[in-house]
Gaussian input, Z-matrix of N, CA and C with variables (Angstrom, degrees):
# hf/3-21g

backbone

0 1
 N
 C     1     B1
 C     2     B2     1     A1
 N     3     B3     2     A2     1     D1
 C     4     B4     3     A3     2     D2
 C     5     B5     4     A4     3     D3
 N     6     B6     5     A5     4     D4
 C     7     B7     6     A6     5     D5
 C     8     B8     7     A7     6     D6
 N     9     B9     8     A8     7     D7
 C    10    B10     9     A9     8     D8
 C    11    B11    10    A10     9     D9
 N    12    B12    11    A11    10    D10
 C    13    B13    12    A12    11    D11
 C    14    B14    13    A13    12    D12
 N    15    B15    14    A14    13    D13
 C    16    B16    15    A15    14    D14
 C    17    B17    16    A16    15    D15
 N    18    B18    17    A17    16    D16
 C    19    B19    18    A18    17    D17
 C    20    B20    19    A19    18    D18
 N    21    B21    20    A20    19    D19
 C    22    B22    21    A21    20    D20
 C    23    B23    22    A22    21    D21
 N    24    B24    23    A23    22    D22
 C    25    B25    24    A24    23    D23
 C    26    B26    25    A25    24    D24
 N    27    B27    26    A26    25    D25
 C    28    B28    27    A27    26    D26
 C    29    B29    28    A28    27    D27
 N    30    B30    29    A29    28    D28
 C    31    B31    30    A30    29    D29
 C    32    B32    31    A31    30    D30
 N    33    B33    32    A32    31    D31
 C    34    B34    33    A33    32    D32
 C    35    B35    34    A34    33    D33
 N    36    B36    35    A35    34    D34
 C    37    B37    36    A36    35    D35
 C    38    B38    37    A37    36    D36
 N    39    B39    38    A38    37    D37
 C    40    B40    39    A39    38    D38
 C    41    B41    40    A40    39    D39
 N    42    B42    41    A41    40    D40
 C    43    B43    42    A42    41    D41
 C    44    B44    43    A43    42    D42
 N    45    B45    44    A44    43    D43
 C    46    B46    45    A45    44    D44
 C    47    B47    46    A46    45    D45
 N    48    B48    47    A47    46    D46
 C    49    B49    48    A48    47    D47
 C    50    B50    49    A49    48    D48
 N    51    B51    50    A50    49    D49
 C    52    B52    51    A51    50    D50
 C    53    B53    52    A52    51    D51
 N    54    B54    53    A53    52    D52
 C    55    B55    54    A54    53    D53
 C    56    B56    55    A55    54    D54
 N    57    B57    56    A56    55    D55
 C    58    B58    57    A57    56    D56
 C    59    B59    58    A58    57    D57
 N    60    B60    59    A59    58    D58
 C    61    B61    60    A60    59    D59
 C    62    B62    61    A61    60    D60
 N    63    B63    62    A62    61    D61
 C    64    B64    63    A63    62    D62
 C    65    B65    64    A64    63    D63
 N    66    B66    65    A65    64    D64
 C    67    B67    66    A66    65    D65
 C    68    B68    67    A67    66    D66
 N    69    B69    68    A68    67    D67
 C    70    B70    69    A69    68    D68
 C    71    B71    70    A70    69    D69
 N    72    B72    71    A71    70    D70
 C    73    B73    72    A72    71    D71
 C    74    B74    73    A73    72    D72
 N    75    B75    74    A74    73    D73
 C    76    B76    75    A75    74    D74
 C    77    B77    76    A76    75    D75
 N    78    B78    77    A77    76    D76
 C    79    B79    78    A78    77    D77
 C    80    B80    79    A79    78    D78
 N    81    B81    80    A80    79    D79
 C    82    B82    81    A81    80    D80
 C    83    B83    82    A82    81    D81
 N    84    B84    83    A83    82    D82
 C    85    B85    84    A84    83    D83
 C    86    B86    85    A85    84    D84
 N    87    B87    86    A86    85    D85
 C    88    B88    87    A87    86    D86
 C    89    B89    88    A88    87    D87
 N    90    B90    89    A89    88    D88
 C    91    B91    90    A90    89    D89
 C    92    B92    91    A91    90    D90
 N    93    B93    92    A92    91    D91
 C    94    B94    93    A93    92    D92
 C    95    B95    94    A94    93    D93
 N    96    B96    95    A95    94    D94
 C    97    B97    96    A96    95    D95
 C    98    B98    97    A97    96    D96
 N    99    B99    98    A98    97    D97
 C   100   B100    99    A99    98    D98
 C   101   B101   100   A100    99    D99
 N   102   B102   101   A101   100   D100
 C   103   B103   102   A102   101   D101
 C   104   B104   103   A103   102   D102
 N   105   B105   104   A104   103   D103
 C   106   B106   105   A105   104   D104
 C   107   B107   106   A106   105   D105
 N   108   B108   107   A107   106   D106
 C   109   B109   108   A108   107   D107
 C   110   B110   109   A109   108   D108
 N   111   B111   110   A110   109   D109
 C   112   B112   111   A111   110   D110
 C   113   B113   112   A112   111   D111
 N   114   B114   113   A113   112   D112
 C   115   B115   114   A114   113   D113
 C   116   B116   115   A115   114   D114
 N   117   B117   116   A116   115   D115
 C   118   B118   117   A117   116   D116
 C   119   B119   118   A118   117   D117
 N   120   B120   119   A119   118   D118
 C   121   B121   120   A120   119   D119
 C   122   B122   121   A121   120   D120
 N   123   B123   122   A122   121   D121
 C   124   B124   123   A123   122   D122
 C   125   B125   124   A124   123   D123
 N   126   B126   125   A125   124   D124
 C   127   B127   126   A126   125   D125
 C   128   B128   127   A127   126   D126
 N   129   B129   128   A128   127   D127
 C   130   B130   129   A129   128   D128
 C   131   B131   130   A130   129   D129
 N   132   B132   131   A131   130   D130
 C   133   B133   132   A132   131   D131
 C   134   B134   133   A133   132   D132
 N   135   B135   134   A134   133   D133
 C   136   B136   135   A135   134   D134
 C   137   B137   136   A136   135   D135
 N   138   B138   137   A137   136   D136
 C   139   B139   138   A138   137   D137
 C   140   B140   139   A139   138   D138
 N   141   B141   140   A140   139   D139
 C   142   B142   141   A141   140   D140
 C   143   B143   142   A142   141   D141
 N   144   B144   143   A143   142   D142
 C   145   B145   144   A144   143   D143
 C   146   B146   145   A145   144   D144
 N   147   B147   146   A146   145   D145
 C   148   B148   147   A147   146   D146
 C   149   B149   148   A148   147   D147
 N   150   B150   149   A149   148   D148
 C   151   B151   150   A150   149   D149
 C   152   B152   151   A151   150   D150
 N   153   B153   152   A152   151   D151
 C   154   B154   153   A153   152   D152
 C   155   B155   154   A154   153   D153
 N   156   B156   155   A155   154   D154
 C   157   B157   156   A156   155   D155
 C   158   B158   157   A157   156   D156
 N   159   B159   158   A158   157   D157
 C   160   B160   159   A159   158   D158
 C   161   B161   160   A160   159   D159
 N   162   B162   161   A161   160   D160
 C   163   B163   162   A162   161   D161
 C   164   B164   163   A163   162   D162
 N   165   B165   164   A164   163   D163
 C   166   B166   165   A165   164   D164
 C   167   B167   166   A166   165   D165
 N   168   B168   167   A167   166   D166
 C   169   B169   168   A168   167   D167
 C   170   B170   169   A169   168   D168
 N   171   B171   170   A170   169   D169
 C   172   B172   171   A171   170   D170
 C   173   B173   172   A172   171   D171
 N   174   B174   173   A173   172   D172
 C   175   B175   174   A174   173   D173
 C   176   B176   175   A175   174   D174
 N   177   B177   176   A176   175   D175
 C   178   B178   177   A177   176   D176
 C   179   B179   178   A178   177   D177
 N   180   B180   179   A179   178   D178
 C   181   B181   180   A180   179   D179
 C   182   B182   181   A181   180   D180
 N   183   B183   182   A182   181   D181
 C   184   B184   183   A183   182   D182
 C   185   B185   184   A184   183   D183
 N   186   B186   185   A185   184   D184
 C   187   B187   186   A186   185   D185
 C   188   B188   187   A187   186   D186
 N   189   B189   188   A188   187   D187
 C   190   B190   189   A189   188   D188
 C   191   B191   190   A190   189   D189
 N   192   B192   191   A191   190   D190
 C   193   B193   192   A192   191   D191
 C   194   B194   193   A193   192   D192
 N   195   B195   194   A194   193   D193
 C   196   B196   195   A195   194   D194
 C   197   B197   196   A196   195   D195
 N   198   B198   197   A197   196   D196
 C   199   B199   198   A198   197   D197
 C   200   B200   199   A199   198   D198
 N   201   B201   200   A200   199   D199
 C   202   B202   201   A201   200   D200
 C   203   B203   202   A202   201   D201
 N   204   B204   203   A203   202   D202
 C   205   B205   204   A204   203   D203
 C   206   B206   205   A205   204   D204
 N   207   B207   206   A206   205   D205
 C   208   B208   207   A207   206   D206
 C   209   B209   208   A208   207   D207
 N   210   B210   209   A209   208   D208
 C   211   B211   210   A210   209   D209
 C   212   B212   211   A211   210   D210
 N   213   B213   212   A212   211   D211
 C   214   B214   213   A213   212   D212
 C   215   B215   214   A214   213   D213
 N   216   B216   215   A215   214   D214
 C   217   B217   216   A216   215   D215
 C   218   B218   217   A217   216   D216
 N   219   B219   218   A218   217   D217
 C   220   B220   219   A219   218   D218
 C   221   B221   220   A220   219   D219
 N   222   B222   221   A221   220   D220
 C   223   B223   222   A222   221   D221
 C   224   B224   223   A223   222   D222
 N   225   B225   224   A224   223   D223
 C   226   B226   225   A225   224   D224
 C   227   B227   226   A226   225   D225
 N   228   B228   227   A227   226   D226
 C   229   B229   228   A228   227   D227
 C   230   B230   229   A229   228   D228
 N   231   B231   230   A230   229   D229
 C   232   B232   231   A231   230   D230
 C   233   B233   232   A232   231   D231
 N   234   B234   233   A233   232   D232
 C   235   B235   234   A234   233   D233
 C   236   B236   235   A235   234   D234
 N   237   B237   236   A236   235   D235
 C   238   B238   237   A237   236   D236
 C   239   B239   238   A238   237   D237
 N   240   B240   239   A239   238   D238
 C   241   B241   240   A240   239   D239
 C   242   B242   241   A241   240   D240
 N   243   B243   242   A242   241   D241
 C   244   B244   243   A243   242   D242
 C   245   B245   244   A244   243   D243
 N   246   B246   245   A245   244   D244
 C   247   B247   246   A246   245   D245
 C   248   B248   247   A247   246   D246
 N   249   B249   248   A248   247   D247
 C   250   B250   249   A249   248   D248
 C   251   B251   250   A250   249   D249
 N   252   B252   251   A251   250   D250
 C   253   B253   252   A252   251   D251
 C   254   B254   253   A253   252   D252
 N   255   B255   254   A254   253   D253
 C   256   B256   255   A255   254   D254
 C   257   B257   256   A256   255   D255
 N   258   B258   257   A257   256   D256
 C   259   B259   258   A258   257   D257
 C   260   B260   259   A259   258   D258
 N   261   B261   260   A260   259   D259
 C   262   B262   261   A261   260   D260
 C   263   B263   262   A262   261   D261
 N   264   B264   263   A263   262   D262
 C   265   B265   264   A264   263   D263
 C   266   B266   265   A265   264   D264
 N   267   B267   266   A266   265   D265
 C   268   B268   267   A267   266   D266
 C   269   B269   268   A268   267   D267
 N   270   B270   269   A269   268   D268
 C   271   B271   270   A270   269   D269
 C   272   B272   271   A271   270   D270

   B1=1.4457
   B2=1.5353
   B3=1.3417
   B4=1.4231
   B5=1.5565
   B6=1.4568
   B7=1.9857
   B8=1.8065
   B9=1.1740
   B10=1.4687
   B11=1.6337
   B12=1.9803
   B13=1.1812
   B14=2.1125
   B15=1.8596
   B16=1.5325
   B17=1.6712
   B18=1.4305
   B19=1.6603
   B20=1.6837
   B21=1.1966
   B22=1.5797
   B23=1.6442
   B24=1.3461
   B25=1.9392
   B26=1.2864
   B27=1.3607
   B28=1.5240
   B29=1.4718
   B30=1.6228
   B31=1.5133
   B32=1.7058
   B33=1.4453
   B34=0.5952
   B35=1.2632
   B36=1.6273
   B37=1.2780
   B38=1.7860
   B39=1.2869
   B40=1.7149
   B41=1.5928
   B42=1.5202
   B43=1.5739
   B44=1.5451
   B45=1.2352
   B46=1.8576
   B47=1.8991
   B48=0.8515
   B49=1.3335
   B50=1.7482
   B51=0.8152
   B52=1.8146
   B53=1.1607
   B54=1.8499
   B55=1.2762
   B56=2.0074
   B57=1.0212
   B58=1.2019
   B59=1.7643
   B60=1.4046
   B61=1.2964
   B62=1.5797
   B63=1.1204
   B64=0.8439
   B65=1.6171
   B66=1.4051
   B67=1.3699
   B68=1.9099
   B69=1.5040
   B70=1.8246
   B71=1.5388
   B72=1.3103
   B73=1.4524
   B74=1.5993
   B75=1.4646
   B76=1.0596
   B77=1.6468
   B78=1.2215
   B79=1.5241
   B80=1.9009
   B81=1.5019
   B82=1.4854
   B83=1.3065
   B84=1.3208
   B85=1.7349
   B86=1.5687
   B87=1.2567
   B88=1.8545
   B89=1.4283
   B90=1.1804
   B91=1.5060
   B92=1.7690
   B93=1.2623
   B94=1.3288
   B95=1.5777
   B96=1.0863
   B97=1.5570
   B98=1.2939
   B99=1.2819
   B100=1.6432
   B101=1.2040
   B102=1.6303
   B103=1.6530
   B104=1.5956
   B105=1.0773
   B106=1.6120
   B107=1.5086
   B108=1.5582
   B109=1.3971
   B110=1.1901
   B111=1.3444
   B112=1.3542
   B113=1.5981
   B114=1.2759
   B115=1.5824
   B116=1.7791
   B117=1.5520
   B118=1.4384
   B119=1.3257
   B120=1.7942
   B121=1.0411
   B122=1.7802
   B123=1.3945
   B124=0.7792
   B125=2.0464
   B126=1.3384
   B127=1.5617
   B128=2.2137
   B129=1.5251
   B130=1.5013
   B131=0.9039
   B132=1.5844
   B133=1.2548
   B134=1.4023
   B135=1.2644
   B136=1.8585
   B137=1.4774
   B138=1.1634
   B139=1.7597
   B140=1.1354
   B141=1.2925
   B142=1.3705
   B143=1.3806
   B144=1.6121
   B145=1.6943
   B146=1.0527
   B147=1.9894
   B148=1.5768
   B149=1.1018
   B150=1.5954
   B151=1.2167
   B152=1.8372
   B153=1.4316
   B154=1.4556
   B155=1.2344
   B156=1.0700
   B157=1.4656
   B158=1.6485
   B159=1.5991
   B160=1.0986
   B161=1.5327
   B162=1.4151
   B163=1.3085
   B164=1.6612
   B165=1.1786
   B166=1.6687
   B167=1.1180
   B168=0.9322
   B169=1.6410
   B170=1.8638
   B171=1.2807
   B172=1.9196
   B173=1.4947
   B174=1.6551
   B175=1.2422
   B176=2.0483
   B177=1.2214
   B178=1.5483
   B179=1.5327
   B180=1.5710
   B181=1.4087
   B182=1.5761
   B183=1.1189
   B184=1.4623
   B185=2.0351
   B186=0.6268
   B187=1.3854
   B188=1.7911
   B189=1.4332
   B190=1.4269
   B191=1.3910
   B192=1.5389
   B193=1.4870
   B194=1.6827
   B195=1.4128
   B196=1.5740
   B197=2.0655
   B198=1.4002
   B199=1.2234
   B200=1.2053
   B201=1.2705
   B202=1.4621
   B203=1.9848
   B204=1.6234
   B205=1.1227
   B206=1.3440
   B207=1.4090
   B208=1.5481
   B209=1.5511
   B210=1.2861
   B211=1.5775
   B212=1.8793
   B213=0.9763
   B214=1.8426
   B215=1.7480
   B216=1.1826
   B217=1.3915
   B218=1.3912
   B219=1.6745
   B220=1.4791
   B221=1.0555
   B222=1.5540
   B223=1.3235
   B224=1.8563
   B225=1.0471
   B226=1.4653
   B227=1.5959
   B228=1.4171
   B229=0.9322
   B230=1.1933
   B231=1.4653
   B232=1.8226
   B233=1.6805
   B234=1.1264
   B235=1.3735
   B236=1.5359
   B237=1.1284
   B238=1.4541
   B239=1.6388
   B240=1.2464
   B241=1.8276
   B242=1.3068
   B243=1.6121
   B244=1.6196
   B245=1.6057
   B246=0.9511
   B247=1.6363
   B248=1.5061
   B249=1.3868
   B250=1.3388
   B251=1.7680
   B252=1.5582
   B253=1.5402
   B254=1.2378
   B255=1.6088
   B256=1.4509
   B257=1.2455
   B258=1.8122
   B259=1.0531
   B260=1.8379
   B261=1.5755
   B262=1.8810
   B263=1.7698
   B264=1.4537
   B265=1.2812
   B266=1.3767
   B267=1.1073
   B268=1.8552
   B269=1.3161
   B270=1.2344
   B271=1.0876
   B272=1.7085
   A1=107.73
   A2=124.72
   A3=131.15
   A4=103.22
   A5=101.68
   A6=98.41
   A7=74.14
   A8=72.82
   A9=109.75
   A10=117.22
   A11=110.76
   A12=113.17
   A13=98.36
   A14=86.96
   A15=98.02
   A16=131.68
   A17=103.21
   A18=97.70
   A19=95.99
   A20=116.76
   A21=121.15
   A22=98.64
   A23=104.39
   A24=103.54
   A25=94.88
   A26=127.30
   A27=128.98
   A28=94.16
   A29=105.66
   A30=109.24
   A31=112.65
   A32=129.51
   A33=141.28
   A34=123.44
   A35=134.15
   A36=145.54
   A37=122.80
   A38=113.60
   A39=91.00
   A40=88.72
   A41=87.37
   A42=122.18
   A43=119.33
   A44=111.98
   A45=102.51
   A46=108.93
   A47=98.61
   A48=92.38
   A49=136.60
   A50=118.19
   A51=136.86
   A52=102.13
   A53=114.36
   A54=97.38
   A55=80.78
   A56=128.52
   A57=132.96
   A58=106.88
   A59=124.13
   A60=127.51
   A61=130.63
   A62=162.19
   A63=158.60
   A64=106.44
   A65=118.64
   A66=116.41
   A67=86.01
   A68=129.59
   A69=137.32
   A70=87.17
   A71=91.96
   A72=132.91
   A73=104.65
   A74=117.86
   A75=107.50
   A76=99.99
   A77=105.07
   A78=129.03
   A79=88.45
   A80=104.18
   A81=117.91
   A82=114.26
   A83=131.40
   A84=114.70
   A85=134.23
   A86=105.32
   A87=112.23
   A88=92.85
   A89=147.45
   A90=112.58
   A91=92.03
   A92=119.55
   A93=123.88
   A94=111.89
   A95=126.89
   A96=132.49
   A97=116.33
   A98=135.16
   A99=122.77
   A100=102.56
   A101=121.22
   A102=123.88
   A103=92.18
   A104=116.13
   A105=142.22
   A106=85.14
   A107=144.82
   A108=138.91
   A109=114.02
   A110=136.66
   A111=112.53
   A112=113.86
   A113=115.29
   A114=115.87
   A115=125.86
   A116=104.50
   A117=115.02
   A118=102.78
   A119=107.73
   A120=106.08
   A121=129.90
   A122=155.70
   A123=169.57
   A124=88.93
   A125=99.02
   A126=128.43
   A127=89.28
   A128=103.57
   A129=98.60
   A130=121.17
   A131=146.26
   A132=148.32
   A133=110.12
   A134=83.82
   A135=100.23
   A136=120.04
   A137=113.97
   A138=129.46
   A139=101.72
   A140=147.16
   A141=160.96
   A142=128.31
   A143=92.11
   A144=118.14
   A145=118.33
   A146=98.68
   A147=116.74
   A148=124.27
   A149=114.24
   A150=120.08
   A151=113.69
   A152=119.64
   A153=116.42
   A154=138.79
   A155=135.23
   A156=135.46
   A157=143.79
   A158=91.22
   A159=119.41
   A160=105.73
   A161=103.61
   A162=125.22
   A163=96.75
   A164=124.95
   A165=130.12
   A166=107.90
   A167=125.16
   A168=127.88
   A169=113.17
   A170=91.80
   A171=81.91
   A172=105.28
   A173=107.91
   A174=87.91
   A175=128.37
   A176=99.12
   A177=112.53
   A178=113.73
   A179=101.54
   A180=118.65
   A181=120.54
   A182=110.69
   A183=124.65
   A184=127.89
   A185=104.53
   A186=105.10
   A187=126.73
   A188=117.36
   A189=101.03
   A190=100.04
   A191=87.65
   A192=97.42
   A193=109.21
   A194=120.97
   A195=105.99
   A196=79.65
   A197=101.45
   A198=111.20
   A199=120.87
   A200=118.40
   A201=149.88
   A202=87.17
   A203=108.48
   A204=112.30
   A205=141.50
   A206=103.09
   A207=138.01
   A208=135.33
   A209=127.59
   A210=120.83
   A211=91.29
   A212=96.93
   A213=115.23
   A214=107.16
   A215=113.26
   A216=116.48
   A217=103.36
   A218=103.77
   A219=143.08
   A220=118.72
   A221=134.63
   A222=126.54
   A223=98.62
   A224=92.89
   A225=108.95
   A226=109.21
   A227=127.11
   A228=137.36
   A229=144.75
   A230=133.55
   A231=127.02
   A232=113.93
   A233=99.61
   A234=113.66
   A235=126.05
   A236=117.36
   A237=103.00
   A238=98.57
   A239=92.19
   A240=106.51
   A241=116.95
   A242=127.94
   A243=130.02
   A244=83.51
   A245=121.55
   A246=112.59
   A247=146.75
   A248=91.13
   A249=109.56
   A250=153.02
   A251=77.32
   A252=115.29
   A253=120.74
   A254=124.04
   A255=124.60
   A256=105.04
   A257=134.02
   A258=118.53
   A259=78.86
   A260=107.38
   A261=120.32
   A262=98.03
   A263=94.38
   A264=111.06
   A265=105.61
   A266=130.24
   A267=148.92
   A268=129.94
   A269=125.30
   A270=112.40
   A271=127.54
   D1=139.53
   D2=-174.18
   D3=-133.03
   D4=140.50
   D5=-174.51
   D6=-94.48
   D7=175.77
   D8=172.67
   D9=-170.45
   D10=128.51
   D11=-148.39
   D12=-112.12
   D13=117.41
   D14=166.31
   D15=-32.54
   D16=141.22
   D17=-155.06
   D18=-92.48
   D19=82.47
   D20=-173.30
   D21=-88.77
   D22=111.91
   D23=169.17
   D24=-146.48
   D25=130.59
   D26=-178.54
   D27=-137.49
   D28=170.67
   D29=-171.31
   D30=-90.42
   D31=141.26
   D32=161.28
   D33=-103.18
   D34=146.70
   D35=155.93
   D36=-94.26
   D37=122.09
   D38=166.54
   D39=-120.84
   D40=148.90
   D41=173.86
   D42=-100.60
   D43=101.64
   D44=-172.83
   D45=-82.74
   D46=98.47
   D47=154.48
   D48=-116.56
   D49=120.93
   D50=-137.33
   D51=25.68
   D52=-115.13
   D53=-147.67
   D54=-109.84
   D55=62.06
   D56=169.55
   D57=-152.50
   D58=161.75
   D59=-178.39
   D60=-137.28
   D61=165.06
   D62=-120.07
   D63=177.75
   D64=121.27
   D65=-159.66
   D66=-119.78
   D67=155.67
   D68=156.23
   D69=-138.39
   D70=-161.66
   D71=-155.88
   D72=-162.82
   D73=144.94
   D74=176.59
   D75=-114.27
   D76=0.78
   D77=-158.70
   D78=-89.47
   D79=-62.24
   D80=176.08
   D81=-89.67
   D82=74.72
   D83=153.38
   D84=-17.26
   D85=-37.85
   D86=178.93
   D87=-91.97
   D88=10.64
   D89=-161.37
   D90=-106.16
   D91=140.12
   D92=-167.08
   D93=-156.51
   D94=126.74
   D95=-160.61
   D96=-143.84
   D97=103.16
   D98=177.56
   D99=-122.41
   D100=149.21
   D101=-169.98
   D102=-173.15
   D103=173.26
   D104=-145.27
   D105=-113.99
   D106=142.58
   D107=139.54
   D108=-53.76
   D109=-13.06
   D110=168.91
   D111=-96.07
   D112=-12.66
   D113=169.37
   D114=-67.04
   D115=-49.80
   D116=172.98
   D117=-143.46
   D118=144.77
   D119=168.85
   D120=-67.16
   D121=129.42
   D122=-88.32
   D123=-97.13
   D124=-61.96
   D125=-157.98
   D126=-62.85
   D127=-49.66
   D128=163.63
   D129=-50.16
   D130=-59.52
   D131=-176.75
   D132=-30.38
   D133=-69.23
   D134=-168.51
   D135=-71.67
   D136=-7.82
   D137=149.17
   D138=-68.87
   D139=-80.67
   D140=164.75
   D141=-6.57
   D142=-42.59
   D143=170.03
   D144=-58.34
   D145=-57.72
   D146=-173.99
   D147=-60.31
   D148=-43.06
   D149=-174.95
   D150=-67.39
   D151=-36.41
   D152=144.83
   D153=-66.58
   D154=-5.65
   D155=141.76
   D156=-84.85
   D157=4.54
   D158=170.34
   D159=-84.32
   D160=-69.39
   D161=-168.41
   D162=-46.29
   D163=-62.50
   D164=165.94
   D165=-28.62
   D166=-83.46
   D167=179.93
   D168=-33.33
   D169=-48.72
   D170=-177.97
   D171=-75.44
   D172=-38.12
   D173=-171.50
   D174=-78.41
   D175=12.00
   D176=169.04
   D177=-121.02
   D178=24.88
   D179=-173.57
   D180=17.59
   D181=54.20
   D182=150.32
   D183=-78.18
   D184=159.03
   D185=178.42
   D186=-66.24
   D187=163.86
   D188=166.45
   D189=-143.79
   D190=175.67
   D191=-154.71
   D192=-82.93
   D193=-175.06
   D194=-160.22
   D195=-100.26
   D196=147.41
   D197=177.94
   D198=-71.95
   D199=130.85
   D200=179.86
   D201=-20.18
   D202=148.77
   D203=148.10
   D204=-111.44
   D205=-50.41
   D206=152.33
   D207=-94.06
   D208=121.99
   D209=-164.93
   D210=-65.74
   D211=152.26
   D212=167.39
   D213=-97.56
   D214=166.25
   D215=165.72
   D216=-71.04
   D217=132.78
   D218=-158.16
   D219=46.59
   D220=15.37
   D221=-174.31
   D222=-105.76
   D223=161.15
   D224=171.05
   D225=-117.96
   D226=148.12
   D227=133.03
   D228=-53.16
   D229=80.90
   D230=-166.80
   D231=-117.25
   D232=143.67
   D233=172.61
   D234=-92.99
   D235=132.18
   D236=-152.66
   D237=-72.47
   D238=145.15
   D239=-176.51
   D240=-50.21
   D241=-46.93
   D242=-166.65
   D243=-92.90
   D244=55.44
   D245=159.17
   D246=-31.93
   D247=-39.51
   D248=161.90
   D249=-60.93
   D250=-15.92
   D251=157.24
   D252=-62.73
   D253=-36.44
   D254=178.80
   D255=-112.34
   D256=54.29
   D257=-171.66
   D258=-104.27
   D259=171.00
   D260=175.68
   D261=-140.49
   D262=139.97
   D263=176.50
   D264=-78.80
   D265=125.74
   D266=134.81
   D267=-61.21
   D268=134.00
   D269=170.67
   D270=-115.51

């Protein structure tokens, strides 16, 4: 048996405001993140985010959205950081 880990990348936004930032989703409405640039890097956050608003979602078994394909202007594509959380066994 071999896992093999789901290709979760959805879009992210970061918002700079001074010297702190602010990460959404247009993908996630709830997903919301604010932190200092010198605490986390920007691209962490918003991994960080994802990977908890993911986890929310399954765990009130609601649905998710179909994963990002293409970045948009200013968005990034991120994969949620604890990845390993959404890995599925194959057989």
């Amino acid at each position: 048996m071999t896992r093999r880990y789901l290709p979760l990348r959805y879009r992210a936004v970061i918002h700079p405001d001074g010297d702190e930032y602010w990460v959404g989703s247009s993908d996630f409405p709830e997903m919301a993140g604010r932190a200092r640039y010198a605490d986390m890097a920007p691209e962490m956050m918003a991994a960080d985010c994802l990977a908890y608003v993911i986890i929310e979602r399954l765990h009130h078994r609601q649905d998710l959205p179909f994963p990002g394909v293409r970045e948009r202007e200013n968005e990034l594509l991120v994969i949620p950081r604890h990845a390993d959380v959404f890995d599925a066994e194959a057989d």
